[in-house]
Each structure stands twice: as C-alpha cells, then as structure tokens.
N, C-alpha and C positions, 0 to 999 in steps of 0.2 A: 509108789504106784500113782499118784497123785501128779508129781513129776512130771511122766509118762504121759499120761492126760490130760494134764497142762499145756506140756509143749508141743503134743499131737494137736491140740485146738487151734492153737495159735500156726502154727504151719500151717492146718486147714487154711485159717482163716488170711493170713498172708499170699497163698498162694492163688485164692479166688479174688483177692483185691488186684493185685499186681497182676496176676495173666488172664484172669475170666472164667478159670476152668481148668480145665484138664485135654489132651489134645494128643491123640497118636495116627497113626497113618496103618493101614492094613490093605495087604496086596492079595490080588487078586484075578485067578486067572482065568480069562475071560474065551480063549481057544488054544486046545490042543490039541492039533491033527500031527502026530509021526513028529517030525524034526522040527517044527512047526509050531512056537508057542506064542499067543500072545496076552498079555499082563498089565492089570490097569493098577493104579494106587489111590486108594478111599481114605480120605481125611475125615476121623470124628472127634468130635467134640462132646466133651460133658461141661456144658454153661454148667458155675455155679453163681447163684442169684447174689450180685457185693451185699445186698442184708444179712444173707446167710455167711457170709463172708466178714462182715462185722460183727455179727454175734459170735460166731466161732473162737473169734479173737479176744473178745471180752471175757467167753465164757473163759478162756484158758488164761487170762488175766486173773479173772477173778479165781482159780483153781489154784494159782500159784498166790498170791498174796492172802485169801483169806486165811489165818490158820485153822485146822482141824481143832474140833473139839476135843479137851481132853476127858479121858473114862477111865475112872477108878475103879 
C-alpha cells in the first residue's frame, strides 16, 4: 500500500513540475436551430502551484525510502 502512495505522489509531483497542471478541452454548443449547429471548444486548466509539486515528490520520496516501523 505504501507503494501505491509513494508513486502516486511522485507522478503528482512530476506532473505539476514538468506541465503546470493538468489541462483538457470541453465542447460546447453554443446554437442549435434544425440542421444548424454551432460549437465552440473551452480550454481548462487545473494550475497546480511547482511548491505543491515539490512536496508531492518528496513526500513520495520520502514514502518509498523511509522504512515502516516494525510491530510485534
């Protein structure tokens, strides 16, 4: 599980250095009379802040190298 959570941090965290965010496009139809349609396309964006983007990566650094305590 730990794993999991490690390298889920670390992809966060790579993916907000390297691209800024997160980014898709949604269409959008703007008239529809009979045969007649017209359709625009909306770019949005989720900025994530590169801080947020370097802790993500550390934290999942740090997830994969600490070891778990052991419990008897």
């Amino acid at each position: 599980m730990r794993y999991v959570i490690g390298f889920t941090l670390i992809a966060i965290g790579l993916v907000s250095l390297l691209v800024g965010g997160f980014r898709w496009t949604h269409e959008k139809t703007v008239l529809d009379i009979g045969p007649l349609k017209a359709q625009t396309e909306e770019h949005k964006t989720l900025p994530i802040p590169p801080a947020v983007g370097v802790l993500a990566l550390v934290g999942g650094i740090v997830v994969l190298v600490v070891p778990a305590k052991h419990r008897a």
